[in-house]
C-alpha positions in Angstrom: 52.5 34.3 -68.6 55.5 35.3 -66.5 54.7 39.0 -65.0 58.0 39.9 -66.3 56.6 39.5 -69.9 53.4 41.3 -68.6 55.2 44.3 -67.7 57.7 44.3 -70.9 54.8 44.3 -73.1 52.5 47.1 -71.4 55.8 49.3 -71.4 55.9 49.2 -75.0 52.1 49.3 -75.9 52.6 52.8 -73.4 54.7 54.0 -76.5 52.4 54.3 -79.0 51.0 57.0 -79.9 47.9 55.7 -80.3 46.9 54.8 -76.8 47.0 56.9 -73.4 48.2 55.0 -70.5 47.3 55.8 -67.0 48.9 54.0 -64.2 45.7 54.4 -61.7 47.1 52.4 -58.3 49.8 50.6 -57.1 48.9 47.7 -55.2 51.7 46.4 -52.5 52.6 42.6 -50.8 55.5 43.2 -48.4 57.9 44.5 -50.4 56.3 44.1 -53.8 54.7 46.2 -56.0 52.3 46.0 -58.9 51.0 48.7 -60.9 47.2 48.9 -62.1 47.2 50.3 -65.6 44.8 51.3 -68.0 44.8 52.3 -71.8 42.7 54.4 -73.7 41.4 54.5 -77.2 39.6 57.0 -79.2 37.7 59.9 -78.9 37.3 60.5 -75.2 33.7 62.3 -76.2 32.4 59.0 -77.5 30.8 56.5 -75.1 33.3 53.6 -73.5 33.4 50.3 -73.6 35.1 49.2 -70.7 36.9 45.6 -71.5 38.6 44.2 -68.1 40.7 41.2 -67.7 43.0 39.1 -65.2 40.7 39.5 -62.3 41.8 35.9 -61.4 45.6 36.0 -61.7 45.5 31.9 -63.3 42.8 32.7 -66.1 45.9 34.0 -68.6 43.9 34.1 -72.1 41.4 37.0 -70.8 44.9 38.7 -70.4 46.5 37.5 -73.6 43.6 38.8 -75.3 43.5 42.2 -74.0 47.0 42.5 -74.5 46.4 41.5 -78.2 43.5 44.2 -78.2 45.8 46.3 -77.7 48.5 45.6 -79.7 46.3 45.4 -82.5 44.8 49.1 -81.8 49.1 50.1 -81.4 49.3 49.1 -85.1 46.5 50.9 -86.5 43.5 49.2 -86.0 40.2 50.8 -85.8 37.4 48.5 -84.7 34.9 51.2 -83.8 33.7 54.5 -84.7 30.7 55.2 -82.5 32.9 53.9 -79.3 35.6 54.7 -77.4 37.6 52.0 -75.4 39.5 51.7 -71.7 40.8 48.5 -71.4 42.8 47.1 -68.2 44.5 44.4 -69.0 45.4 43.1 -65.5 43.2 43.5 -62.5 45.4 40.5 -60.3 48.4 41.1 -61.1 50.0 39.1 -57.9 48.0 36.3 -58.7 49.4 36.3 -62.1 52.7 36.2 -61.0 51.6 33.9 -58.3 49.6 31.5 -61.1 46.6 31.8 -58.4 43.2 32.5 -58.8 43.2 34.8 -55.9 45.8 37.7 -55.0 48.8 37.2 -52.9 46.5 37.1 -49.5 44.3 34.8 -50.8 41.2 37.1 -51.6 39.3 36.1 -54.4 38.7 40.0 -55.7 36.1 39.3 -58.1 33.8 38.8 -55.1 34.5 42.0 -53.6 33.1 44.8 -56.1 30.5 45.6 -53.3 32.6 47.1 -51.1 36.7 48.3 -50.8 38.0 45.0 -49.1 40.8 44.3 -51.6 43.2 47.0 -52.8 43.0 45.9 -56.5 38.9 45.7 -56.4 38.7 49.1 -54.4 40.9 50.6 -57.3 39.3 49.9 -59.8 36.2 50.8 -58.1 37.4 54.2 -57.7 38.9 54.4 -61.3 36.2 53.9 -63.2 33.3 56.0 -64.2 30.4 53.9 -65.1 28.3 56.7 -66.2 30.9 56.9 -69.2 30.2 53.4 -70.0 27.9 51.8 -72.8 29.2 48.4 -72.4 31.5 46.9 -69.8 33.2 43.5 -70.4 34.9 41.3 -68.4 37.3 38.3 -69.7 37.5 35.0 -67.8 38.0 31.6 -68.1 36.2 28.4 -67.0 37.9 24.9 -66.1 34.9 22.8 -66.7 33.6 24.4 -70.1 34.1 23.3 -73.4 33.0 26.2 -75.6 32.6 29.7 -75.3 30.0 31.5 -73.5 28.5 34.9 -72.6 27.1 35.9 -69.4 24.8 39.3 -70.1 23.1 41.6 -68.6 21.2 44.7 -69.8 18.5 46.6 -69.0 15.0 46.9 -70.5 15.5 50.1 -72.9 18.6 48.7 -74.4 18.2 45.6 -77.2 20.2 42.0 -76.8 23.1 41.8 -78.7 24.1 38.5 -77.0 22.1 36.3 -80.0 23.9 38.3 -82.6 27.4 37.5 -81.0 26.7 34.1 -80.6 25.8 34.0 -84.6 28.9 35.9 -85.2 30.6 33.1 -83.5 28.8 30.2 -84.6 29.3 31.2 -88.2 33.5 31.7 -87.9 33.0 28.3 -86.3 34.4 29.5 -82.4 33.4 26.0 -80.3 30.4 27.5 -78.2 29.4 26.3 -75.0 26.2 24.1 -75.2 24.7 24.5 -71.5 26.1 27.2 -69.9 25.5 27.0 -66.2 24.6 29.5 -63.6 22.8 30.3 -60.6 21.6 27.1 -60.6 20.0 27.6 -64.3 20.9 26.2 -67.7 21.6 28.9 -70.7 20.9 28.5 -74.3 23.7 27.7 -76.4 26.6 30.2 -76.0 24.7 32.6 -74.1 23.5 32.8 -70.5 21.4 35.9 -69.9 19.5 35.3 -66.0 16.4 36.8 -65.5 16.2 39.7 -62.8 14.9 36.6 -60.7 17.4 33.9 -61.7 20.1 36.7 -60.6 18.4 38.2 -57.6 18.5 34.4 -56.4 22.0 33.6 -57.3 22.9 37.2 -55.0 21.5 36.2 -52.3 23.1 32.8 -52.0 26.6 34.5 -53.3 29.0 36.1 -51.1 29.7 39.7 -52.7 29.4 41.3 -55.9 31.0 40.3 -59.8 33.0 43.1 -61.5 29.9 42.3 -64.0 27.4 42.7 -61.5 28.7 45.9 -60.0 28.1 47.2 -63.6 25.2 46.2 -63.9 24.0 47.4 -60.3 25.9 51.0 -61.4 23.4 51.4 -64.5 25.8 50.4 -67.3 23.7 49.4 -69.6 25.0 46.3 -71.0 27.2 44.4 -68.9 29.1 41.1 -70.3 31.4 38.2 -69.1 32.8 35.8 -71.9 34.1 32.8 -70.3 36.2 30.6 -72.5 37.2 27.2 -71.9 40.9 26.8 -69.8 41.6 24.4 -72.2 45.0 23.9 -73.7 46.3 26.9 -71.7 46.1 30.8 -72.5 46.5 30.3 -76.2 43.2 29.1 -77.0 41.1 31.3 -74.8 43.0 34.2 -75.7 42.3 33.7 -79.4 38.2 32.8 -78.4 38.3 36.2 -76.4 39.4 38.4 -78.9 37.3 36.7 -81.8 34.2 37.6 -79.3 35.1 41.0 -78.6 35.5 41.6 -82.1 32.2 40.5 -82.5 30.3 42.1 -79.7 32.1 45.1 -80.9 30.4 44.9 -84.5 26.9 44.4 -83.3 27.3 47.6 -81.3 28.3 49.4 -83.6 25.2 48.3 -85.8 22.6 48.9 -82.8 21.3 52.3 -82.8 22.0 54.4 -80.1 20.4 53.7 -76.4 17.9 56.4 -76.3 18.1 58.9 -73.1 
């Protein structure tokens, strides 16, 4: 996705009238400059989910599909009632432009949510509010898999909903992942949800801190990151990503509420 497209198409989604658009930090290389933006959806009273995307500037479908989130809330779509939504489409957007994984310097930002060593990660840090959130989710995409997984956290009070995405999914026939792999542990099928133990492990091996970890370690109560396959390019993941947001979106709004 050429950044130029990336820019053309956030300046018209910041026209409707059915989004608020915040440019929330600039981020500079030399003499370049990229803009961090965020939209909003619904009734800023209602709790947010926060969905996130591009934090690796080569993973293109996570952005594709927040962009068609968007686009599709532009239009008149209402996929929630109980929810509000903040979705930042691009967290990289140097790499994007850059086609790398990392930002222009070379640091991989989603390893840095710990602490405020790369502009974009310490922006976003500073943006958001995860005591507003019910749900953070974070959009990626993974060279060696074949199907469609979810990475989840949550904490004790609040149900799973990662089984009842993955039969969402498995039923509108998305390809799932059979073996999802982390921290040195195998998932079920489409769904890899680590112990407090498997993730305590994989944290102290790992350098820094996931976007979804730092939600988690902030008290969001569900935190999420749907990988989809690289595949054949940005087209196919996007479509994955949006079909599972759609999803995880439906079997939150048919939990009941997390109880105070």
């Amino acid at each position: 996705m050429p950044i130029d497209t990336l820019e053309n198409r956030l300046i018209l989604l910041a026209q409707s009238p059915s989004l608020r658009v915040q440019t929330f930090a600039t981020v500079s290389y030399g003499d370049a400059w990229f803009p961090l933006r965020a939209f909003a959806w619904g009734d800023a009273a209602l709790p947010a989910i926060y969905v996130l995307a591009g934090v690796h500037g080569d993973e293109t479908g996570g952005v594709e599909a927040a962009l068609r989130l968007l686009e599709s809330l532009a239009g008149g779509a209402a996929p929630l009632t109980r929810h509000r939504l903040l979705v930042l489409p691009c967290l990289n957007p140097s790499g994007l432009a850059d086609g790398t994984r990392a930002n222009r310097i070379g640091q991989d930002i989603n390893r840095q949510f710990h602490a405020d060593r790369t502009q974009e990660s310490a922006a976003v840090r500073g943006f958001l509010d995860a005591r507003q959130a019910a749900v953070l989710v974070d959009l990626h995409c993974d060279r060696q898999a074949e199907g469609l997984y979810l990475f989840e956290l949550r904490g004790e009070r609040v149900s799973p909903l990662g089984e009842a995405v993955v039969a969402s999914l498995t039923a509108l026939g998305v390809p799932l992942e059979e073996a999802p792999f982390f921290a040195g542990c195998i998932g079920s099928r489409g769904l890899f949800a680590p112990s407090m133990a498997d993730l305590e492990e994989f944290q102290r091996r790992a350098l820094g801190q996931s976007l979804a970890e730092w939600g988690w370690a902030n008290s969001i109560p569900r935190t999420y990151a749907l990988e989809a396959p690289m595949g054949n390019g940005g087209e196919q993941a996007a479509t994955m990503h949006l079909t599972a947001l759609l999803a995880l979106f439906a079997a939150l709004e048919a939990t009941p509420a997390i109880a105070e």
